[in-house]
C-alpha positions in Angstrom: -33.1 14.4 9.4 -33.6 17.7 9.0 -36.7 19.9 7.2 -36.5 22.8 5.9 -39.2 24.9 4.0 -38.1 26.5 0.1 -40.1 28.4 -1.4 -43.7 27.1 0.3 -42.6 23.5 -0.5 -41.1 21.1 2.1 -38.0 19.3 1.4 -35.7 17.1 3.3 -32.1 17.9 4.1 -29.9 15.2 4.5 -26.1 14.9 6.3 -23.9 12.3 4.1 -22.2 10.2 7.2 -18.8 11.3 6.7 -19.7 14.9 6.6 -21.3 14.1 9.7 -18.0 12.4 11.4 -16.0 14.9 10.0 -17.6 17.3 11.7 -18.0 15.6 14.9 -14.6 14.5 15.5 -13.5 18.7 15.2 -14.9 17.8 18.8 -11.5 16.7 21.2 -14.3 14.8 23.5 -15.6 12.4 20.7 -12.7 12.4 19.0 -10.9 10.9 21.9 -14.3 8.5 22.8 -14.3 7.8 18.8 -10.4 6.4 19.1 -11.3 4.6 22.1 -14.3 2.9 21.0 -12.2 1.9 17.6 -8.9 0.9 20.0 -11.0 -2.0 20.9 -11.5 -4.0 17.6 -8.5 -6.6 17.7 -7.5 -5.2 14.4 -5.0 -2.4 14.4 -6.0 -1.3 10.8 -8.9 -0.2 12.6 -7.3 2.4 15.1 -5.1 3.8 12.3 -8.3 4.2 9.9 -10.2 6.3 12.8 -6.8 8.3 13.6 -6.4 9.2 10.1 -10.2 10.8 10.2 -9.1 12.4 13.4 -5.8 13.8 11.9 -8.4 15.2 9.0 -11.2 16.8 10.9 -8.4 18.0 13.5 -6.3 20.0 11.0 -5.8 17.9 8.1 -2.6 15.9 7.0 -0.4 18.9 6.6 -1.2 20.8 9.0 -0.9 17.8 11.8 2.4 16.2 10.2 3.8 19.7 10.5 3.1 20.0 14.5 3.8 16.5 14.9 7.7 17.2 13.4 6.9 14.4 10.4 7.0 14.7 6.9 3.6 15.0 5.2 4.4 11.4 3.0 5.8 9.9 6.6 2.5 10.6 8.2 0.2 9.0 5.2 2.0 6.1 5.2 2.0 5.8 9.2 -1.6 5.7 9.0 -2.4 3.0 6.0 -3.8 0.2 6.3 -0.1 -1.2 6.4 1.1 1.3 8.9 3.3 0.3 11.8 3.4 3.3 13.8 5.8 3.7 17.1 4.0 4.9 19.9 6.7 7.8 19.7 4.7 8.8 16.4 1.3 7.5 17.3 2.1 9.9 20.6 3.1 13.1 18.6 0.0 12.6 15.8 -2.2 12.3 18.9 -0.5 15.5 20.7 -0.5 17.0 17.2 -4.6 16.8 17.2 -5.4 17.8 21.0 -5.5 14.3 22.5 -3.5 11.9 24.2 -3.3 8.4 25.0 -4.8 7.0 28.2 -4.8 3.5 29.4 -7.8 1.8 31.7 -8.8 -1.6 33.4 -11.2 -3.9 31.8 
């Protein structure tokens, strides 16, 4: 938290989480480490819900659906809840933001 003096009085400033993200994940470095860490929940729901916040801090759905060559409507409905992305698309959304994929050992 944050203080900030008005007018001789003291007052708190506070971030609201998603502000927070969204501003973080402008970042490619914890954007990437922010996919990763959601990559490893079992659910792919998961991985899709973090790449969508990427795809909106990194440009917004637009402006990355453009670069990655899909329609706007194509690239919302990749990443629902019920989307089943190809790693051809899931590959160009990721280019589309600054980031790629990458693959490690346990």
């Amino acid at each position: 938290m944050e203080r900030m003096a008005a007018k001789g009085k003291e007052m708190t400033a506070t971030v609201k989480h998603d502000d927070w993200l969204f501003e973080q994940l402008k970042d490619a470095e914890f954007a990437a480490e922010y996919l990763n860490a959601a990559s490893e929940d079992d659910d792919p729901k998961t991985y899709l819900t973090a790449l969508r916040k990427v795809v909106e801090a990194r440009g917004g759905m637009a402006d990355i659906a453009e670069k990655a060559h899909l329609s706007r409507e194509t690239l919302y409905r990749t990443l629902s809840t019920r989307g089943n992305p190809t790693i051809r698309t899931l590959s160009a959304v990721l280019k589309a933001t600054g980031l790629k994929f990458g693959v490690s050992a346990y």
